[in-house]
C-alpha positions in Angstrom: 35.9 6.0 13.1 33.8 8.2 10.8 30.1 8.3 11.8 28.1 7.1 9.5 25.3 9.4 10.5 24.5 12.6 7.9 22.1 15.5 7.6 19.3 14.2 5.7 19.1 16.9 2.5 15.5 18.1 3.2 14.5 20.7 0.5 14.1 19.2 -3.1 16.7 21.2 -5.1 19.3 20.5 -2.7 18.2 16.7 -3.2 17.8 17.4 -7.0 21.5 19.1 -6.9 22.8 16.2 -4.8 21.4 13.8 -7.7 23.2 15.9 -10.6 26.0 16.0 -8.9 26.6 12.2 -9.2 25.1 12.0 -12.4 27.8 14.3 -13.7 30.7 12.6 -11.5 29.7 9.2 -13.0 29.5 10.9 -16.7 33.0 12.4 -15.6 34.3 8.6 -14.4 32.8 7.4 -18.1 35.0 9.8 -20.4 38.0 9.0 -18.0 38.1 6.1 -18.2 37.2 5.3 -21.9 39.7 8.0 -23.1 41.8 6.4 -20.7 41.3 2.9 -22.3 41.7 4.4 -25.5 45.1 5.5 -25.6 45.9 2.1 -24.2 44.4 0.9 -28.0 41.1 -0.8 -26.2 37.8 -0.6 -27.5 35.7 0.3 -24.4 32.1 -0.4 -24.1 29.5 2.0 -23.1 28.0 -0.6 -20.7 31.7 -1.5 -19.1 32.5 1.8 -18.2 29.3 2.6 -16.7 29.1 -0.2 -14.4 32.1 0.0 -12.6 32.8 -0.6 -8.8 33.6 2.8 -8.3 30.2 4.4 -10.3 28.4 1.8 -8.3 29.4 2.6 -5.0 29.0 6.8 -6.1 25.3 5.5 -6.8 24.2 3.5 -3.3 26.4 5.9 -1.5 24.0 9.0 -2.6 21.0 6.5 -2.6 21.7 6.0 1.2 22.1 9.1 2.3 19.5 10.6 0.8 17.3 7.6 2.1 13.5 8.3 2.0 12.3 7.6 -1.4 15.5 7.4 -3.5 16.5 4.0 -1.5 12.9 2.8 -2.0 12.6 3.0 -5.3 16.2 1.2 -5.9 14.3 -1.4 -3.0 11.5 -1.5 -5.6 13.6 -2.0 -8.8 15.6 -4.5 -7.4 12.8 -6.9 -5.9 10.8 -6.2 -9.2 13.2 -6.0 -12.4 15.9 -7.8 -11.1 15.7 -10.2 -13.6 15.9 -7.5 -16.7 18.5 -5.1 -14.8 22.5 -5.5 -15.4 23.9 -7.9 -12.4 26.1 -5.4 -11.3 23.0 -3.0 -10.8 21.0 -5.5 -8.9 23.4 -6.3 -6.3 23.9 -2.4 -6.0 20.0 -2.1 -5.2 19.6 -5.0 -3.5 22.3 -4.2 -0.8 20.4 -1.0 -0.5 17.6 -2.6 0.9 19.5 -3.1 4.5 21.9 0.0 4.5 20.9 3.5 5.7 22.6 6.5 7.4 21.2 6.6 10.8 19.8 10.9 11.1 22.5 13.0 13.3 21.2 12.9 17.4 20.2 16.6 16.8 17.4 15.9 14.1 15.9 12.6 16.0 15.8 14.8 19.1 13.4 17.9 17.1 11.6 15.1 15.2 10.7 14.1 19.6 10.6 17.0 20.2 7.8 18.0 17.4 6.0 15.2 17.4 5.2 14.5 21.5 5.9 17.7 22.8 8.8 19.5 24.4 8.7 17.7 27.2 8.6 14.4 24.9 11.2 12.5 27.7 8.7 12.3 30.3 6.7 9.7 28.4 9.7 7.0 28.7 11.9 6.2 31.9 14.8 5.3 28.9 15.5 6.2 25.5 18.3 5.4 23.8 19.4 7.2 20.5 21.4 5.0 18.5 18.7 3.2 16.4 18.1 -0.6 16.4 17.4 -0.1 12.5 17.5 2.8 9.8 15.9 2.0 6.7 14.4 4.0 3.9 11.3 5.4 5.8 12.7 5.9 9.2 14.5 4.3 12.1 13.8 2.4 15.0 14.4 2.9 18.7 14.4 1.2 22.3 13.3 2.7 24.5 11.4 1.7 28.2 7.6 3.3 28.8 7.5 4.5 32.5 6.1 1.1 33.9 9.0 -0.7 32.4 7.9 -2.4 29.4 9.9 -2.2 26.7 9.0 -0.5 23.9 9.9 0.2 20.0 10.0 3.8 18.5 10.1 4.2 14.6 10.9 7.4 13.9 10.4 9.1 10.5 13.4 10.9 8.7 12.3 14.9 8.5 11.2 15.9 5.6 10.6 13.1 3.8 6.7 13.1 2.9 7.6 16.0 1.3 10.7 14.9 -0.8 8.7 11.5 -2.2 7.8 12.8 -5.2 10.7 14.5 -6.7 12.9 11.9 -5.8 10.9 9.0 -7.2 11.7 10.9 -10.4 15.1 11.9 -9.7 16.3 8.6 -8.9 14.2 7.1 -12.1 16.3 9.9 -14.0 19.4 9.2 -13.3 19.4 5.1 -13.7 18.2 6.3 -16.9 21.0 8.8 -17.8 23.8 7.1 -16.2 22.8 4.0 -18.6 22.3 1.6 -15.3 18.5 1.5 -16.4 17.7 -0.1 -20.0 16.0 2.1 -22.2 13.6 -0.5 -23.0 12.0 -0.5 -19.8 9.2 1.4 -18.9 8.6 1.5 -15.5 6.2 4.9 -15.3 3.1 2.8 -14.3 5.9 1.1 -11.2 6.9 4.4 -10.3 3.4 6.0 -10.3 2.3 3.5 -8.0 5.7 3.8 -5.6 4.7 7.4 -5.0 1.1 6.2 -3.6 2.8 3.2 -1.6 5.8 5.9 -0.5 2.9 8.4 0.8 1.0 5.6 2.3 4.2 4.4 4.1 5.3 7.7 5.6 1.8 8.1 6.8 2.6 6.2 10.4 -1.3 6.6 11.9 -2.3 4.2 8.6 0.2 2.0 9.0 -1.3 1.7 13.0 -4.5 1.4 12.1 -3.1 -1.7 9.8 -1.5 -2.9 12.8 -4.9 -2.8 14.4 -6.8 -4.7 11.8 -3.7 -7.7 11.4 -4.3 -7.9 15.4 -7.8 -8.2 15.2 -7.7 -10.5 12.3 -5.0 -12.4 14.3 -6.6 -12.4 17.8 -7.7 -16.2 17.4 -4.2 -17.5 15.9 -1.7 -18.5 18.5 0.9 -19.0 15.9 1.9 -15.7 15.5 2.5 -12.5 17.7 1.9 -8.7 17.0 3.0 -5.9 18.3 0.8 -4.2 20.7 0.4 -0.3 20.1 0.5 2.6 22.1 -2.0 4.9 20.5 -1.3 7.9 22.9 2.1 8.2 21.8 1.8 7.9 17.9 1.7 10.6 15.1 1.7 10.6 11.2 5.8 10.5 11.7 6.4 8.5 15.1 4.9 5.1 16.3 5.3 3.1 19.6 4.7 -0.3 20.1 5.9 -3.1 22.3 9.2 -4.4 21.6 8.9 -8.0 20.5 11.8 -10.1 20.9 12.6 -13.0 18.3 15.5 -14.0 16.4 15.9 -13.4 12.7 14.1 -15.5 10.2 17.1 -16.6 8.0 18.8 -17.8 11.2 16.6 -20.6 11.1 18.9 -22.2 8.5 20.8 -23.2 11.3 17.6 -25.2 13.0 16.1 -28.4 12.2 14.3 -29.7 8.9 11.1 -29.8 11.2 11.2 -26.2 12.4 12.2 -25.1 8.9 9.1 -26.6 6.9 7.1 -25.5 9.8 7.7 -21.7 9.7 7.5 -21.5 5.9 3.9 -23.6 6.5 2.4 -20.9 8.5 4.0 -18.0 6.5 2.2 -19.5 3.2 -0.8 -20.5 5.1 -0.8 -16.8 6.2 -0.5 -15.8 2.5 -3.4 -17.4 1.0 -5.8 -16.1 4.2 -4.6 -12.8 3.7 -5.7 -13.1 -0.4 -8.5 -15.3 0.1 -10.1 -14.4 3.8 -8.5 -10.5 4.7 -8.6 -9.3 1.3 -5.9 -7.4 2.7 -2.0 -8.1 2.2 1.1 -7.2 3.9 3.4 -7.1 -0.1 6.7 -5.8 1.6 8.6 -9.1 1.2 11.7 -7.9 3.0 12.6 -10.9 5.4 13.5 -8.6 8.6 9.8 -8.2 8.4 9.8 -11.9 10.5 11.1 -13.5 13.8 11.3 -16.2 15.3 10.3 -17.1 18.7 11.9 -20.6 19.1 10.6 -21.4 22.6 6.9 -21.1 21.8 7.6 -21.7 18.0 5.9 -18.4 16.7 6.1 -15.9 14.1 7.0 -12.1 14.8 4.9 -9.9 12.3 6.5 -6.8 12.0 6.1 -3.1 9.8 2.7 -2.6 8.1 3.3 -0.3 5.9 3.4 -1.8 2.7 -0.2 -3.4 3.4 -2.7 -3.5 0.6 -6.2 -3.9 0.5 -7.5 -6.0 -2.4 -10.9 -6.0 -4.0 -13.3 -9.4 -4.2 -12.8 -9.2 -8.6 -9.0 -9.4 -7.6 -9.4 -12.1 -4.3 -11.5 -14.7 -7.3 -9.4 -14.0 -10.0 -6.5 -15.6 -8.3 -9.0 -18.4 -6.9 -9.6 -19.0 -10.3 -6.1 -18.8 -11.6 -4.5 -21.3 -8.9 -7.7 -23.4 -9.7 -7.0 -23.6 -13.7 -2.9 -23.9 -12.6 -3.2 -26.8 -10.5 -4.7 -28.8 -13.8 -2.8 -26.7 -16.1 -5.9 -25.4 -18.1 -4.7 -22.6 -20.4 -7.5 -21.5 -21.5 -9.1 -20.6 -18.0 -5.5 -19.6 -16.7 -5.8 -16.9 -19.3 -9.3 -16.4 -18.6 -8.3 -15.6 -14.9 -5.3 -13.6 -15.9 -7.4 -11.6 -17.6 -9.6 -10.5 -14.8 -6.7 -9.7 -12.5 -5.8 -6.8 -15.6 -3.3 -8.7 -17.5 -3.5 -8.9 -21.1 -5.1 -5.3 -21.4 -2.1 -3.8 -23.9 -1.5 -4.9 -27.2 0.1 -8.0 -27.2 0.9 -10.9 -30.1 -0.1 -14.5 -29.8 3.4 -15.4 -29.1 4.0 -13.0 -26.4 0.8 -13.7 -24.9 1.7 -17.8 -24.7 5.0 -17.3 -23.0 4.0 -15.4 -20.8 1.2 -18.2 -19.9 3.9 -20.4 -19.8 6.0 -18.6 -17.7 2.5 -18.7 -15.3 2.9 -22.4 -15.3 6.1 -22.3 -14.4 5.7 -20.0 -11.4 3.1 -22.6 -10.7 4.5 -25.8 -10.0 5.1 -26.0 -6.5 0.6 -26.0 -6.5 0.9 -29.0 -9.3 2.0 -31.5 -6.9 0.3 -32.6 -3.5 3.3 -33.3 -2.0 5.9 -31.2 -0.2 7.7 -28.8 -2.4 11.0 -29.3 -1.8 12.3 -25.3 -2.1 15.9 -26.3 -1.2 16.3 -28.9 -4.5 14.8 -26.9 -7.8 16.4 -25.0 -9.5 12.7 -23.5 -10.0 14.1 -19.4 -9.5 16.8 -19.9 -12.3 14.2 -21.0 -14.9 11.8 -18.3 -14.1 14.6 -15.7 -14.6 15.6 -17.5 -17.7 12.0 -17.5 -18.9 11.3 -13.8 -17.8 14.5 -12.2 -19.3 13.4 -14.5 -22.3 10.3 -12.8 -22.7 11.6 -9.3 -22.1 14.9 -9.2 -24.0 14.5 -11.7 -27.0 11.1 -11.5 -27.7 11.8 -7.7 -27.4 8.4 -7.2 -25.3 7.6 -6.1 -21.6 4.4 -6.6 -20.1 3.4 -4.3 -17.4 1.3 -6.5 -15.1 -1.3 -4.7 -13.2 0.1 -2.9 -10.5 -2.7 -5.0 -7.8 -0.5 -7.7 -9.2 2.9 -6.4 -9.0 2.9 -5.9 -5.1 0.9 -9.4 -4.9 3.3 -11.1 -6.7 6.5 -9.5 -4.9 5.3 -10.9 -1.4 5.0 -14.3 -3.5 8.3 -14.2 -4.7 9.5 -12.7 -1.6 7.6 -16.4 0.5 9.2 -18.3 -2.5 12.9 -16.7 -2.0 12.8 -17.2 1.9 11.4 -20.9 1.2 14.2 -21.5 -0.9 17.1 -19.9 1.5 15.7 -22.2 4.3 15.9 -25.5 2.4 11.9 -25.4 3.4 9.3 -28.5 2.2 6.1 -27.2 2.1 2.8 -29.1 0.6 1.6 -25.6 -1.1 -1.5 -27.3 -2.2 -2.6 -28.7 0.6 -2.7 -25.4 2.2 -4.4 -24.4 -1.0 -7.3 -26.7 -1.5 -9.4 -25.2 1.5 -9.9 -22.0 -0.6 -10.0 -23.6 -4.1 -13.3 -25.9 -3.2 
């Protein structure tokens, strides 16, 4: 069996080259196969020959193995314009958010060695080197601290604070030039901000002092558990915690109505402290960021990397918004809108409306103070329809504010989990406490 793990391309031309290479093999696959089609006497579309298995597969294949910020942004793409991007390109980006070439035992063992020292093993009675998870960042280990506890070692891929940049604009180029990305969309203002998050994330000392502040925050509230940290043997690319056990969240499909409801409860309870109390919000909405503990009934909080700390202007404008949403007041839904950042581009009367619509629609499980019954709407579907509406037909695409854009991936993120789990939550209930 082939192993899946490959050198991680570290300077940015070889990356760059690597990039080229498939743009030009997918061009190549293009005048193939429309010459081939050709002389067959078909008419073959641009958009056909682009997206086909094989140019799809050349594309996440390069994505993972260059890993680092070429599978984030696809990540971020896919979570944020998945609604506007081709199907075909979606599910290619969204299967990228869980696949990553593990690095080769050689580089994990200088990253050790760099990072804690030469004589790195002596801080763990076990190691082990095949990683629990790789994702775009870096990968996890298990390993066992001297007095036995069992720990969890995220390890950063070399090289990659230093490849962010360029391959942010890479990978932005080719979607563009391989025609999987429509010209219409401008995603600068996306991509600007997923090089700050991309830095932020590879800096592993911020992310622990996150960790910190969610455990401090947290102390009081038995219904979920942290991991603890182990500042003596963390850098800016290597972190140690304690290994929390729990089972994954979207196995809890199997479990009872009761448990169900309950776990989305506390997640969107969590939510609306971390907007209205915190000011401070985890926005990766990627679901192996949760277990479950089903003996005790609690919530495993993991990776705090993608946290966000949100100003008081931002924290009322959503008070304000969910306020004028519950009694579907245009005018001061627009009103709030507008001191969140929306609305600051040129923008006709029309556009401006469906777009308020589209608000209400997102909306409607705060309309009702009952239990929102996730598992029997077809609520995701109309928002699509309405979004791709707005983008596509009306020929228009808004770029929210980018406070907004994380904020509102974490929503839809709580939203999509909610859904997968059949969930019934009373959304305003948890609500009112901040909205009086």
């Amino acid at each position: 069996m082939k192993d899946a793990s490959a050198k991680l391309p570290r300077q940015p031309l070889a990356r760059l080259g690597g990039l080229a290479a498939l743009a030009g093999r997918v061009a190549g696959s293009v005048l193939f196969n429309g010459a081939k089609q050709l002389v067959q006497g078909q008419s073959p579309k641009a958009k056909d020959l682009l997206l086909t298995p094989a140019n799809l597969q050349r594309v996440s294949d390069k994505l993972a193995q260059l890993r680092g910020a070429a599978m984030k942004v696809g990540q971020l793409l896919s979570m944020d314009a998945g609604d506007l991007l081709p199907a075909e390109l979606t599910e290619l980006l969204a299967r990228l958010r869980s696949n990553a070439n593990p690095m080769l035992p050689k580089e994990l063992a200088l990253v050790l060695r760099t990072e804690l020292g030469e004589q790195w093993q002596q801080h763990f009675s076990q190691f082990t080197f095949s990683p629990l998870a790789a994702a775009s960042i870096g990968q996890v280990h298990l390993a066992h601290h001297d007095n036995g506890n069992k720990l969890a070692v995220k390890v950063q891929y070399p090289g990659i604070g230093q490849s962010i940049d360029s391959d942010v604009d890479n990978v932005a180029m080719l979607l563009k030039l391989s025609g999987l990305l429509p010209d219409a969309v401008d995603y600068q203002s996306v991509l600007n901000e997923a090089k700050l998050q991309l830095h932020q994330e590879a800096d592993y000392l911020q992310e622990a002092a996150y960790l910190q502040r969610y455990r401090t925050l947290l102390v009081a509230d038995n219904q979920f558990v942290l991991p603890e940290l182990y500042p003596e043997l963390c850098t800016s690319k290597l972190m140690t915690m304690s290994f929390v056990e729990g089972v994954p969240i979207e196995s809890l499909q199997q479990y009872s109505q009761q448990v169900r409801d309950q776990a989305m409860t506390q997640l969107f309870a969590l939510l609306f402290r971390e907007i209205f109390e915190f000011r401070l919000v985890q926005t990766d909405p990627n679901f192996a960021n949760y277990l479950y503990q089903p003996e005790s009934a609690q919530l495993v909080l993991l990776d705090f990397g993608a946290c966000r700390d949100y100003p008081e202007s931002i924290s009322q404008g959503y008070r304000q918004l969910l306020s004028a949403a519950i009694v579907n007041d245009i005018a001061d839904i627009e009103g709030a809108m507008r001191q969140i950042g929306f609305f600051s581009q040129d923008i006709l009367p029309a556009q401006k409306q469906a777009i308020l619509a589209l608000v209400q629609l997102i909306s409607e499980p705060v309309q009702s103070d009952t239990a929102y019954a996730f598992g029997q709407t077809d609520l995701a579907q109309r928002v699509r329809k309405a979004g791709t509406a707005l983008s596509l037909q009306q020929n228009y695409w808004h770029t929210p504010p980018i406070a907004a854009v994380f904020l509102h991936r974490k929503m839809a993120g709580l939203y999509l989990l909610a859904a997968r789990l059949k969930a019934n939550v009373n959304i305003r209930q948890l609500l009112n406490p901040y909205l009086n």
